[in-house]
Steps between C-alpha positions, in 0.01 A plus 500: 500500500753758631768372714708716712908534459551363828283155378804313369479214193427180728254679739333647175440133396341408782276758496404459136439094603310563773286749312442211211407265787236702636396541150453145468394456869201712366405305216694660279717410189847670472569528126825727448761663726715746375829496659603819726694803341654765671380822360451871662186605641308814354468644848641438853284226660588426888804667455625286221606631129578209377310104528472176298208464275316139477166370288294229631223413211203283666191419512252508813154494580398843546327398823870425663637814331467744830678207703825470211520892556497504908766231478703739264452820751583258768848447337739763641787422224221615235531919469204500197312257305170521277230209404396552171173340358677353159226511201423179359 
């Protein structure tokens, strides 16, 4: 997930909670969360340069996979994010 520079530290950990949540709301299993990190962005996105980074590692039925992802796009603080199938 891509956070904006306007999404400050305690609003960025709400988001990132109520992201696990739905997670587990879903059926899901959170099993790591890697702590945001300021970095710069490789291109302008919504007229920001530079965001905080943050990986959520989980597990989810692939059924409830389309919901997780409209409750992501839903979430205005969120600039970018990507749901990656992890090989098992």
């Amino acid at each position: 997930m891509a956070f904006g520079r306007g999404a400050f530290s305690p609003r960025i950990g709400a988001v990132s909670d109520r992201i696990q949540q739905a997670i587990t709301t879903l059926g899901g299993k959170v099993d790591k969360v890697v702590p945001h990190a300021k970095r710069r962005l490789a291109y302008e996105v919504a007229h920001h340069r530079d965001g905080q980074y943050g990986v959520v590692e989980f597990s989810l039925p692939p059924t409830q996979a389309r919901e997780l992802e409209r409750t992501i796009r839903l979430t205005e603080d969120i600039l970018r994010h990507l749901v990656v199938r992890r090989d098992e």
